[in-house]
C-alpha positions as a printed Julia matrix, in Angstrom:
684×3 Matrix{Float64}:
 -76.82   18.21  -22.94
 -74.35   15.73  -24.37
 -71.76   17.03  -26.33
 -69.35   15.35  -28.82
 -65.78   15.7   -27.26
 -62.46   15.04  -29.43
 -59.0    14.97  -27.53
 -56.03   15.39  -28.79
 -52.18   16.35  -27.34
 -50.2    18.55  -29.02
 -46.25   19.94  -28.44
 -45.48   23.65  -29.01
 -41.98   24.83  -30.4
 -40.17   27.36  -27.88
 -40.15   29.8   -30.32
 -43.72   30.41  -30.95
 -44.97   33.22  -28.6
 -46.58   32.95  -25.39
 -50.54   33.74  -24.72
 -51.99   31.86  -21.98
 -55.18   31.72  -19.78
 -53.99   31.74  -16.34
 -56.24   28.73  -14.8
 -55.3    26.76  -17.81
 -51.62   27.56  -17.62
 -51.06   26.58  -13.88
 -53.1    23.21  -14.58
 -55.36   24.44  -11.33
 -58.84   25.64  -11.66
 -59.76   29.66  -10.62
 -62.46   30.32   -8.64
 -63.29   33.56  -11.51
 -61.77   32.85  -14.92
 -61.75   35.15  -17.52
 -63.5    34.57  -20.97
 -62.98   37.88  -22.38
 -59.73   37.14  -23.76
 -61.87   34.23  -26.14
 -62.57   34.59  -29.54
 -65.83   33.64  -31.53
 -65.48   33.59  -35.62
 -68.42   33.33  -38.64
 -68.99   30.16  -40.35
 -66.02   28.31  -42.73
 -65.84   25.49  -44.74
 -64.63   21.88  -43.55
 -62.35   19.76  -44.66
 -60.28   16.32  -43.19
 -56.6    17.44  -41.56
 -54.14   14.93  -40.66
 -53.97   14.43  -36.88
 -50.18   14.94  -36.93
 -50.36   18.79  -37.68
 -47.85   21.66  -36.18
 -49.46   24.11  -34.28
 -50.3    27.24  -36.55
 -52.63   29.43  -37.61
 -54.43   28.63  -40.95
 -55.79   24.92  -40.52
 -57.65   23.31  -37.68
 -59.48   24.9   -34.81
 -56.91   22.96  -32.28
 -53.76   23.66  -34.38
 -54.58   27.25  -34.09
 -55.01   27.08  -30.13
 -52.17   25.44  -29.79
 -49.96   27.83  -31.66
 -51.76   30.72  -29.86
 -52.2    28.92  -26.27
 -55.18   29.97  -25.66
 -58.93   29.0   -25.53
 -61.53   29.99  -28.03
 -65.22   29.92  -28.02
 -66.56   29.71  -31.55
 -70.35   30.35  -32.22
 -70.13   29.6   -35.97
 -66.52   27.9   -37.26
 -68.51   27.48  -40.96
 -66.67   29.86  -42.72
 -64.33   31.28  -40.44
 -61.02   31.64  -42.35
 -58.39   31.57  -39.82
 -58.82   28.15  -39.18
 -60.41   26.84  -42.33
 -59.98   23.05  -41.69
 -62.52   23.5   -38.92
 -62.76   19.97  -36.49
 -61.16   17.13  -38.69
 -63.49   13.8   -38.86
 -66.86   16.11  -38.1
 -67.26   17.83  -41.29
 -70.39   21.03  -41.3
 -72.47   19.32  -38.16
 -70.2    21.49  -35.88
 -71.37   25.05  -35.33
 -70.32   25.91  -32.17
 -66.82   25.1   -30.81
 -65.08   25.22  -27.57
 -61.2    24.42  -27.77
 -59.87   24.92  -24.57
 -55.33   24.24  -23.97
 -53.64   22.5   -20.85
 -50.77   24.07  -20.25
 -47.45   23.11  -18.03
 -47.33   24.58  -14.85
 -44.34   27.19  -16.71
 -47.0    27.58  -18.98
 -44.28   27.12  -21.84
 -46.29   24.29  -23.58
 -49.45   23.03  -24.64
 -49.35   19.35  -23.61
 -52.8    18.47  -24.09
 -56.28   20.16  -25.76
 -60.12   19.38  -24.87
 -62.06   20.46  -28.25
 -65.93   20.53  -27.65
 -68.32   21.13  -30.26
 -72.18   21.43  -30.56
 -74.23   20.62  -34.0
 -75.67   23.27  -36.16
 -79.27   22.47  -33.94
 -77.92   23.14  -30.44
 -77.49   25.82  -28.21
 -74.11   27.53  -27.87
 -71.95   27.11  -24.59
 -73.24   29.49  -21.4
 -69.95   31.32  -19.89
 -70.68   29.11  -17.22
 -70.23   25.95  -19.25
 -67.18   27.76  -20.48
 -66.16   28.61  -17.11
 -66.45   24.73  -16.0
 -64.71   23.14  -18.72
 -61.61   25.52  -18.62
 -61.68   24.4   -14.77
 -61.62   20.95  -15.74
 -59.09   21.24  -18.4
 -57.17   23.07  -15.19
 -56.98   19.97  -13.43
 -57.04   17.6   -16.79
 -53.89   19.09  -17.63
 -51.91   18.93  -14.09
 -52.82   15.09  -14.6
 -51.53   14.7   -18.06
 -48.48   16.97  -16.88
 -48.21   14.28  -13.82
 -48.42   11.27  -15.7
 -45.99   12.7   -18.56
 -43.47   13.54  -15.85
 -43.99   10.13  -14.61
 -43.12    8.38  -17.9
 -40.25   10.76  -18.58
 -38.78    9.53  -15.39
 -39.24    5.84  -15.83
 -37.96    6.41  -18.72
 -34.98    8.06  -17.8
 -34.71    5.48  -14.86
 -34.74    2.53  -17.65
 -32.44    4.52  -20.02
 -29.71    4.87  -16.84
 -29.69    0.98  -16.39
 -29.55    0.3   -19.88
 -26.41    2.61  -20.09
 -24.79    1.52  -16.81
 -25.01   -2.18  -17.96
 -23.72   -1.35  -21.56
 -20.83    0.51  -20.28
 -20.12   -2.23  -17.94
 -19.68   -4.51  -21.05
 -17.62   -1.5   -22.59
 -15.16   -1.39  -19.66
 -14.77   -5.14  -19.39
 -13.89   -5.58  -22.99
 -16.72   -7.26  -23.7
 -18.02   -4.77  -26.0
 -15.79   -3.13  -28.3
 -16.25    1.21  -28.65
 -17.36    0.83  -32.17
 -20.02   -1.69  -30.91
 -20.8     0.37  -28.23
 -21.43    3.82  -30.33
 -23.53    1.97  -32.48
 -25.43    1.14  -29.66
 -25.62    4.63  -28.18
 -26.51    5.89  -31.59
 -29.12    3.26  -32.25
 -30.88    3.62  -28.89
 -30.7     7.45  -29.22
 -32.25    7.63  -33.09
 -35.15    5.11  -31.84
 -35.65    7.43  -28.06
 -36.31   10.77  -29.9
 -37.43    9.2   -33.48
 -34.66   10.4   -35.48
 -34.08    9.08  -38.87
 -30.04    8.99  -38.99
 -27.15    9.46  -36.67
 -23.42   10.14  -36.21
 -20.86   10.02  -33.61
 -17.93   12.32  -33.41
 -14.69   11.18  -30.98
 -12.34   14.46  -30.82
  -8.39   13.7   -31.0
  -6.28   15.95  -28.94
  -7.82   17.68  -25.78
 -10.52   21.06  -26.76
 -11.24   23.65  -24.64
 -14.54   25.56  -25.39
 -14.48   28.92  -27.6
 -11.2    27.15  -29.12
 -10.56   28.82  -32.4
  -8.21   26.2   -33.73
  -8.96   23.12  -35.79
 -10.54   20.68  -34.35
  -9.86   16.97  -35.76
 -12.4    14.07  -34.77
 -13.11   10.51  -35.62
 -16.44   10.08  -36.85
 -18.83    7.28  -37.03
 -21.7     7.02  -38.97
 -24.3     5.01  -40.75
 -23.98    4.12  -44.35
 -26.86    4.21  -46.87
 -27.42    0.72  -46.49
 -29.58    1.44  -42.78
 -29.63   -2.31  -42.28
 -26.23   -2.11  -41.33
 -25.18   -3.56  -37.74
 -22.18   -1.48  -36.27
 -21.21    1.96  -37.13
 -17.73    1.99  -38.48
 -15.26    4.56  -38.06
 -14.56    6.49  -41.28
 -11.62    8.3   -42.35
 -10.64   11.47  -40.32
 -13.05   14.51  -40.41
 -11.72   17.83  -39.64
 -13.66   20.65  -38.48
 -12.2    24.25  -39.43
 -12.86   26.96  -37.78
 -14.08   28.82  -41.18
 -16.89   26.12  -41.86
 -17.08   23.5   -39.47
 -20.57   22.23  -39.56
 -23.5    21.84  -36.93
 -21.32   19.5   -35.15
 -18.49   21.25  -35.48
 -20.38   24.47  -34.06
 -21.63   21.9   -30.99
 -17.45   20.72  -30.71
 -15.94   24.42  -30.49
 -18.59   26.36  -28.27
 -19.38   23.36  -25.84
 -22.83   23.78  -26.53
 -25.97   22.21  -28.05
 -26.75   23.12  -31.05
 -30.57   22.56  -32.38
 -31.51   23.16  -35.98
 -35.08   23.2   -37.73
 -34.11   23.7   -41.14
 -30.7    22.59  -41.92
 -30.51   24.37  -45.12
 -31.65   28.22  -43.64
 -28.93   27.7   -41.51
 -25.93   29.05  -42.53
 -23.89   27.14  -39.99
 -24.88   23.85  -42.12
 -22.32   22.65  -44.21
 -24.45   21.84  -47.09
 -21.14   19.31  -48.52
 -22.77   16.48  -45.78
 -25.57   15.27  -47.94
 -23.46   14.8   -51.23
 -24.43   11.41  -50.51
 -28.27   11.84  -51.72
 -29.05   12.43  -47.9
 -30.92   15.04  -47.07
 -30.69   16.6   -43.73
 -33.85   19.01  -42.71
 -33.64   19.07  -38.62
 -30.6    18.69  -36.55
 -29.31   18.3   -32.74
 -25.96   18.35  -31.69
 -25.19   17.63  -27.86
 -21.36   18.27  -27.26
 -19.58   15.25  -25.05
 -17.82   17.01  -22.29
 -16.63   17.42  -18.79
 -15.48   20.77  -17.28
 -12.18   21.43  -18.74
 -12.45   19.59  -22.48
 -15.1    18.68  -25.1
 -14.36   14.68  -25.95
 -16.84   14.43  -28.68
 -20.56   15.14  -30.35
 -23.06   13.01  -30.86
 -25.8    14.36  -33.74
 -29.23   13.23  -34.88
 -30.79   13.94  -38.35
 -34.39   14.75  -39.07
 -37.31   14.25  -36.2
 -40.74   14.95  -37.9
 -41.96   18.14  -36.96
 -38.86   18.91  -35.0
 -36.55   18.38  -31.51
 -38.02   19.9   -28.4
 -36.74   20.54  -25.1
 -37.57   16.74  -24.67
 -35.02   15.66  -26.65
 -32.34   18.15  -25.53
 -32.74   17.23  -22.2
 -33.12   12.9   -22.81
 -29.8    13.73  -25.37
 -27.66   15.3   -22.92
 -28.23   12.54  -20.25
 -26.9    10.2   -23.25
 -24.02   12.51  -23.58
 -23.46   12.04  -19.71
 -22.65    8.5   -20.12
 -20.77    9.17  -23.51
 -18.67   10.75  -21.78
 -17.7     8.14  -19.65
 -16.92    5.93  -22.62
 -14.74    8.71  -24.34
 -12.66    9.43  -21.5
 -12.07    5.61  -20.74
 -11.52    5.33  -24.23
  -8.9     8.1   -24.64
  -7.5     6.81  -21.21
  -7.18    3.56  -22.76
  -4.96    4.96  -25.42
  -2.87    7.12  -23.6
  -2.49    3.88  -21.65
  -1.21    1.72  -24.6
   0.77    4.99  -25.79
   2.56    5.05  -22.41
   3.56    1.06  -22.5
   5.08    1.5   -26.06
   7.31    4.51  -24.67
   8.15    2.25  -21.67
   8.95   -0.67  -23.8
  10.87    1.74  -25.75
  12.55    3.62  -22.89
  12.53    0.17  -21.14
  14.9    -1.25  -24.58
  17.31    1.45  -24.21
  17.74    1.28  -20.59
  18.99   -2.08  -20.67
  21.24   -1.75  -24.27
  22.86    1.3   -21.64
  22.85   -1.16  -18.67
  24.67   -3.87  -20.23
  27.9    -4.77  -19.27
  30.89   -3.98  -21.59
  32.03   -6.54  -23.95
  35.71   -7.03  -22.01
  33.79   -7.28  -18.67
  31.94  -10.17  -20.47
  34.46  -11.74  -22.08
  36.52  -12.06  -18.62
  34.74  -14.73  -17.38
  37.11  -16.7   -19.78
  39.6   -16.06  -17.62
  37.74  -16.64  -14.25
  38.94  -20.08  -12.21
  38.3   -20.36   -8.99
  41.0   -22.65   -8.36
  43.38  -19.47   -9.33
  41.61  -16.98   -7.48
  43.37  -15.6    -4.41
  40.97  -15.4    -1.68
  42.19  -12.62    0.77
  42.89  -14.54    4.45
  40.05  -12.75    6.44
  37.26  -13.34    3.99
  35.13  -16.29    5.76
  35.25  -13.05    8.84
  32.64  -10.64    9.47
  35.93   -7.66   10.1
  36.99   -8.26    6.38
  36.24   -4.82    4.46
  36.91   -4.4     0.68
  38.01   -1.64    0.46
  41.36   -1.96   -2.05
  39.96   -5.1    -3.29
  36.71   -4.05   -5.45
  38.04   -4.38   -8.42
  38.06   -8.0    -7.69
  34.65   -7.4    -6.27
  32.46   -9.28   -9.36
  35.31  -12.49   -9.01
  33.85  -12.69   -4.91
  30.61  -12.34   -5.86
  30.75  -15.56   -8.34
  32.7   -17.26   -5.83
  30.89  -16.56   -2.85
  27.44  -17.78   -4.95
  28.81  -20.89   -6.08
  30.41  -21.71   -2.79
  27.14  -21.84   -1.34
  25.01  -23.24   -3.63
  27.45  -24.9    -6.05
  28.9   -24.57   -9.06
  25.82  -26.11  -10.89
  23.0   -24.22   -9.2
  23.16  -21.11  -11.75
  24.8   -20.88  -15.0
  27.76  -19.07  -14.26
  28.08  -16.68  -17.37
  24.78  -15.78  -16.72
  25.67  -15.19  -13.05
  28.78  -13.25  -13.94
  26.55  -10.82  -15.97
  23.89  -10.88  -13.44
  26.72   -9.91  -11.07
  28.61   -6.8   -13.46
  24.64   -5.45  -13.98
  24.26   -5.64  -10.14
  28.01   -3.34  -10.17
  26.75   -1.0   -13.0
  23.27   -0.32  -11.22
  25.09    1.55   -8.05
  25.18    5.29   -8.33
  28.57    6.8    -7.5
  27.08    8.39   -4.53
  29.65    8.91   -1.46
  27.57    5.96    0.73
  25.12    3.94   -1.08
  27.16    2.67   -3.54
  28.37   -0.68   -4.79
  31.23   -1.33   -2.64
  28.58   -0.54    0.47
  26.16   -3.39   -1.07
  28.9    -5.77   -1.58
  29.76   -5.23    2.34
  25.74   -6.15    2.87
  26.41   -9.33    0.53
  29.89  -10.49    2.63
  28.18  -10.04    5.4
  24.97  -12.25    4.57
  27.52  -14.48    2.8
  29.98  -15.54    6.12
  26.06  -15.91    8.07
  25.31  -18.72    5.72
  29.14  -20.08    5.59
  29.03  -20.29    9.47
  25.09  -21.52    9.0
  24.79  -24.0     5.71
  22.28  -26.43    7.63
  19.65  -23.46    8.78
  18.69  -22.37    5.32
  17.15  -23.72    2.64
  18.57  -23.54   -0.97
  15.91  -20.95   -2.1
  16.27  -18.7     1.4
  20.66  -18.95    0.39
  19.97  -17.74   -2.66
  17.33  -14.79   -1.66
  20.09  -14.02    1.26
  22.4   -13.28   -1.3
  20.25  -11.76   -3.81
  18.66   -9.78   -1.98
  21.76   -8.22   -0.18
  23.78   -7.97   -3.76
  20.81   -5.75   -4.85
  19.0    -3.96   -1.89
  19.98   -0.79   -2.67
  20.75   -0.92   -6.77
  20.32    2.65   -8.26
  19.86    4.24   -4.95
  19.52    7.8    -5.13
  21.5     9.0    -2.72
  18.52   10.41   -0.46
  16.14    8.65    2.33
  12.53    7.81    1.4
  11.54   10.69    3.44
  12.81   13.75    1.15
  11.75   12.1    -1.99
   8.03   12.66   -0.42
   8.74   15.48    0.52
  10.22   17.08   -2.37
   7.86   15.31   -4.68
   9.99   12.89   -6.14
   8.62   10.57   -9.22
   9.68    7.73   -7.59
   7.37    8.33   -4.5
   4.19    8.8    -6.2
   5.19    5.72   -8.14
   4.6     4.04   -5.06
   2.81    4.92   -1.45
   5.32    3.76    0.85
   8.94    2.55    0.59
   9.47    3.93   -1.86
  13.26    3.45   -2.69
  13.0    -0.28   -1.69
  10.37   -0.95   -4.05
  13.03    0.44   -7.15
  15.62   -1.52   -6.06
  13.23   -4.81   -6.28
  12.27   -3.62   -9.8
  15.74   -3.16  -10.87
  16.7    -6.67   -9.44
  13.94   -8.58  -11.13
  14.76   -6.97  -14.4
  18.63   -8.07  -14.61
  17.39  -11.58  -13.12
  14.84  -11.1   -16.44
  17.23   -9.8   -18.58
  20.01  -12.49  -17.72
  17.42  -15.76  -17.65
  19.61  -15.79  -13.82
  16.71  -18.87  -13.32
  16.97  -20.81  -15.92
  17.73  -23.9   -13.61
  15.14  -23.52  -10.8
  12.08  -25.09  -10.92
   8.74  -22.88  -11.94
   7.58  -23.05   -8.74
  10.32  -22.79   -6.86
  10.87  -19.09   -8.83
   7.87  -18.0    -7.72
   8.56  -18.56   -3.93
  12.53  -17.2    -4.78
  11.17  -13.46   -6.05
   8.44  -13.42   -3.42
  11.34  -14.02   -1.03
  13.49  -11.68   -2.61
  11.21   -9.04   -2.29
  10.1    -9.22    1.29
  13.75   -9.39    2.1
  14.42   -5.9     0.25
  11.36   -4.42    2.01
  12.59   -5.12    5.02
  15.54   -2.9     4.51
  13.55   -0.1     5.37
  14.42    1.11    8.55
  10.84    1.95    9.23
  10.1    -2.18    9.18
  13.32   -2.51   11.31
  11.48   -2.12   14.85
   8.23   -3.81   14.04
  10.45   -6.78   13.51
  12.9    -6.4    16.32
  10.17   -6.34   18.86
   8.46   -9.21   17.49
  11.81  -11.75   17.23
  12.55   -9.72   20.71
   9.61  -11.3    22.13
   9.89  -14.54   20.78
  13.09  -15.07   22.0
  12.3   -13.8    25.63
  10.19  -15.9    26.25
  11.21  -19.01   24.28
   8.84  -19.11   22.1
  11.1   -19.17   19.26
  10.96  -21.8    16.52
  13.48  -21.87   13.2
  11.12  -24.7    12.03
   8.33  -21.85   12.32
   8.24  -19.85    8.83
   6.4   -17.33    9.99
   9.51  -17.09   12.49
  12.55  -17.48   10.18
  11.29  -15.23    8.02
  10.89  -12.3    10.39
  14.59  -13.61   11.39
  16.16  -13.34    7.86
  14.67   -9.79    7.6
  16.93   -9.09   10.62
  19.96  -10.81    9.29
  18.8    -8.0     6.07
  19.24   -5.73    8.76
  22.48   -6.33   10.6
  23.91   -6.59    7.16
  22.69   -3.51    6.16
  24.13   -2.04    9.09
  27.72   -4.23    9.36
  29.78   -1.6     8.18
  29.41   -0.26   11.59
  30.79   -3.59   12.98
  34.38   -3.35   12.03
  37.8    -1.61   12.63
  37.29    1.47   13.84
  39.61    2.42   11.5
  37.32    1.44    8.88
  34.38    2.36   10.35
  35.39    5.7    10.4
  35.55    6.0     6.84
  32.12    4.38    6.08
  31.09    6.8     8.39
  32.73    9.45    6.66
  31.41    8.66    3.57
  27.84    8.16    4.77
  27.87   11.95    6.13
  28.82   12.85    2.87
  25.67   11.95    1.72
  24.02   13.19    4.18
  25.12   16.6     4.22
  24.51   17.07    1.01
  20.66   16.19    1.73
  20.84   18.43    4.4
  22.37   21.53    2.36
  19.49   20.74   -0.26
  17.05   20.94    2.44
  18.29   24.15    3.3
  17.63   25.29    0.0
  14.22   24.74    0.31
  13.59   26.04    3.37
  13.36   23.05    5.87
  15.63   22.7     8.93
  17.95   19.0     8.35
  18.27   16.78   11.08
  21.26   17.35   13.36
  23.03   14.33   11.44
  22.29   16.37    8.01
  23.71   19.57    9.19
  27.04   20.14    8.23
  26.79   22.85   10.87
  26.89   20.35   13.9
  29.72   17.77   12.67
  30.82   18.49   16.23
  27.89   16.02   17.54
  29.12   13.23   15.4
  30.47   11.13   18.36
  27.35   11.33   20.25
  25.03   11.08   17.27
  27.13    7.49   16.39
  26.93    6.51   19.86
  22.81    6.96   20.36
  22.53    5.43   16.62
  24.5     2.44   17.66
  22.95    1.93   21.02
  19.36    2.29   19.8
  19.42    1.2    16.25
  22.31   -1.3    15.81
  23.29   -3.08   18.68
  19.71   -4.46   19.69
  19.25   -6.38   16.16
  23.0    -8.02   16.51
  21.74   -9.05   20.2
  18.74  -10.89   18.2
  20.52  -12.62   15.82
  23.51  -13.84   17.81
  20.84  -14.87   20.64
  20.0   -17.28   17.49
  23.18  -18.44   15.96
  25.36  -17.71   18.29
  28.53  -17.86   15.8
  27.83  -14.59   14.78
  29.17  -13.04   18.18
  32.07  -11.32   15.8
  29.65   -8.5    14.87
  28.54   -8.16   18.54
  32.02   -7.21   19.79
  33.06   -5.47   17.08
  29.51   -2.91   17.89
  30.3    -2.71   21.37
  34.04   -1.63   21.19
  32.66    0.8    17.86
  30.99    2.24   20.4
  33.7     2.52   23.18
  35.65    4.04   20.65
  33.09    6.79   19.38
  32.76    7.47   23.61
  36.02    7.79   24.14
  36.23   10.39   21.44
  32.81   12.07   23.21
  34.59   12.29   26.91
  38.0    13.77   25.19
  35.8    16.41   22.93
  34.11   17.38   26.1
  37.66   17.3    28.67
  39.09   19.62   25.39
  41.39   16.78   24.7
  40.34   15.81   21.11
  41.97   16.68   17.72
  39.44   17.96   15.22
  40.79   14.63   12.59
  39.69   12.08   15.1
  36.62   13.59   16.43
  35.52   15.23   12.99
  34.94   12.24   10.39
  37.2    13.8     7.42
  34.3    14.87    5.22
């Protein structure tokens, strides 16, 4: 017998209590399915419902078995007053009814209901026909559950792409953050057909359960809905007295869903002063595990926002959340470069020279200026002469690239920031980089044809600044002790400050004014290898490779590649030429460099770490033999390379080798008990 069939889906609020029919609930038919539990009702009247009803009691025969989720078998609906609206579109031909729900498999919902009904002139339905139409529903519903799920996902899968590719825009800067919320928003309103939106940002980080104030950014529509971007309106601030559904969603982390705004006493009824009036709200918090970033809220979805929503919502907050943190990331970013440039401001008013420093230049002619005798030789030390130390330094630039090469007040100032940079620590101080800079400066003297005008001026750069602001410890125990400056940078750490200090006083003293764009860009590039290579972790990668090279002749100064690696070892001998001189003045570099490394050592002591034998105070007795390995193994293999090159260097050679005669002799008379503690112990 045919029967007319209407179908219709329905969606059942979490609140509403739960009565289900087992085979219906699982979406799988039973083999024996109860119809005891169904109800049959007299006759009612019939009129039209709209198809767009809530489930409840009191109106059609479907409404009422959604809201109860269960089936019913009606003999006679005319009449019956619990669902007086009866089967809308059929009017008093249906008698006999058979409504039958298909629930999810957590039998939570009613996603779908078969209604059957029979005219006033037909039988009514067997408990077998029963039986086989609840089995069918059974299976009906696990299909509509399928192909829901399946939607829902492609869905999801289509909203993820759409969100990746917008925040790609977003972190390009093709899209600006009010562009993109009104976007979000947009997409969000139209997904769970919401009438209005708005979009919270939170200043300052929130923890959850915070019972502070909470002050936020918010974006919303205006009345005119036509309008294109959300702007962002003056500050909102949620107190903790009456903050508002958002507010509520911002301070417990939570998501907040409410189905009549104004029986809610968390609503602050001061929102729709506009003539807006809000009836249902969600509010999805925007947040990671330690801070909430923002809230993003909806306004008014007709009947209400389901489980659905909540979840669709809180995969939008997912990639909110990605936005927020890039955006607050972004201005911590900008914050952070207006403190530099501010720091950065101060830092060089402090570094600048004093006015009477400046103003000597006046004075400065290098006609007048007494050169000491044993400059142009690598033996000459400073020492009593630094306070003539800035007058070298201009000289020895301009003698090698002329008077005209840099502007000489700004080289004089280049040359007094250079001074003022050194640290007065016991070693690594400004008289030990001006011994670097003689050094490099009598190799080019002795050289002028072998370099270039750019590779002169890196030479001396380079050397005049390779250890500016040095702080007095190796790269090693700044690691170690988890120094700013190494987690600035991953590896050399030191040498990497020193380049940053030297291009800022070339910067601040326009020291390349004269030299040809390009040309500067090859000069710093230069300049900065050079000071890399100062780290005596580089030293042996480059040794062995010139070592090679010049073994087996394959050496070629026409070769970049090759008199590159061999200025980094001229860096290197220079570095280390205050071992290559009187002993008498050795002995006091040496003095001074143990100094500084004692007082390493004592701090490593401090924190629990055993110094190296040439850091412990405890063992200045191995001095001599220390100096002796060090010079054997370090120093006296890189002078080999570079006077095996230009041989006019063989000065420093010499001077190593009877350094280290000297430092043995003092071994064999420690040893015979023939030494005095003040020429065996460096006076420290």
């Amino acid at each position: 017998m045919a029967c007319p069939c209407t179908w219709s889906t329905r969606r059942r609020s979490s609140s509403f209590s739960v009565r289900t029919l087992r085979s219906a609930a699982r979406g799988a038919p039973s083999d024996t399915p109860s119809v005891r539990r169904g109800e049959t009702h007299p006759p009612i009247p019939f009129r039209y419902v709209n198809a767009e009803s809530i489930p409840e009691p009191g109106t059609t025969v479907s409404a009422y078995v959604a809201y109860v989720q269960d089936f019913v078998c009606a003999t006679d609906i005319l009449g019956d007053p619990r669902f007086p609206e009866g089967i809308p579109g059929v009017g008093r031909l249906a008698k006999s009814v058979l409504c039958v729900p298909a629930l999810t498999r957590d039998e939570t919902e009613v996603i779908a209901i078969i209604e059957l009904y029979r005219k006033v002139n037909e039988e009514q339905y067997t408990l077998d026909e029963i039986q086989m139409v609840i089995t069918m529903t059974g299976w009906i519903g696990a299909a509509v559950q399928l192909n829901n799920e399946k939607l829902f996902y492609l869905k999801e899968s289509e909203l993820n792409k759409y969100f990746i590719n917008l925040l790609q825009l977003f972190f390009n800067g093709v899209v600006p953050f009010d562009k993109l919320v009104t976007d979000i928003v947009m997409f969000a309103k139209k997904t769970v057909g919401a009438e209005r939106g708005s979009f919270y940002t939170i200043l300052g980080n929130v923890v959850e359960n915070t019972n502070d104030d909470i002050l936020t950014e918010v974006y919303e529509e205006g009345l005119d809905t036509s309008q294109q971007i959300f702007k962002k309106k003056a500050l909102q601030r949620f107190c903790k007295n009456c903050p508002g559904i958002a507010g509520y969603a911002a301070r417990t982390g939570k998501v907040i869903v409410v189905e009549d705004a104004y029986e809610d006493e968390r609503f602050n009824k001061a929102q729709d002063i506009l003539g807006f009036r809000s009836r249902t709200i969600i509010s999805v918090p925007i947040k990671n595990s330690l801070n909430v970033f923002g809230v993003l809220t909806l306004f008014n979805k007709f009947p209400r926002f389901t489980q659905r929503d909540e979840h669709m919502l809180e995969t939008f907050a997912s990639y909110c959340l990605l936005a927020c943190q890039f955006k607050r990331a972004s201005e911590d970013l900008q914050k952070t470069l207006h403190r530099y440039n501010g720091h950065n401001e101060l830092l060089v008013m402090h570094v600048k020279p004093c006015t009477h420093d400046l103003e000597a230049i006046k004075n400065f002619n290098v006609q007048n200026l007494q050169i000491p005798r044993r400059y142009f030789g690598f033996d000459w030390f400073i020492g009593n002469h630094e306070k003539h130390a800035i007058d070298y330094v201009v000289y020895s630039f301009e003698y090698c690239l002329g008077s005209d090469f840099f502007d000489r007040p700004s080289l004089w100032e280049f040359a007094l920031l250079a001074r003022k940079s050194y640290r007065q620590n016991p070693y690594h101080n400004f008289a030990h980089a001006f011994t670097v800079f003689h050094c490099a400066f009598n190799i080019i003297v002795k050289n002028p044809k072998k370099f270039t005008m750019i590779e002169k001026t890196g030479l001396l750069i380079a050397t005049l600044l390779h250890d500016s602001d040095h702080f007095g410890y190796t790269n090693t125990f700044l690691v170690m002790t988890g120094n700013w400056l190494a987690k600035l940078y991953e590896e050399s750490c030191l040498e990497h400050h020193h380049i940053d200090m030297c291009m800022m006083f070339i910067e601040i003293t326009n020291l390349f004014v004269r030299i040809a764009p390009e040309e500067i860009q090859e000069l710093r590039r230069l300049i900065e290898q050079l000071i890399l290579s100062t780290d005596p972790v580089s030293h042996f990668k480059v040794r062995g490779f010139l070592a090679n090279l010049i073994k087996t002749g394959a050496f070629e100064w026409e070769n970049y590649e090759h008199r590159l690696a061999y200025m980094e070892n001229i860096m290197a001998c220079a570095d280390l030429s205050g071992q290559c001189k009187p002993f008498s003045v050795v002995k006091q570099v040496t003095a001074s460099l143990y100094k500084e490394f004692y007082n390493q050592g004592d701090m490593e002591k401090e924190l629990g770490l055993t110094p190296l034998s040439m850091m412990n105070r405890e063992k200045q007795k191995l001095i001599p033999a220390d100096q002796i390995k060090f010079l054997t193994i370090i120093c006296l293999p890189m002078i080999e390379i570079l006077v095996a090159v230009l041989p006019n260097t063989e000065l420093l050679l010499k001077m190593c080798l009877d350094v280290i005669e000297r430092w043995k002799m003092l071994k064999d008379k420690q040893e015979k008990n023939l030494w005095w503690p003040e020429e065996s112990h460096v006076a420290l």
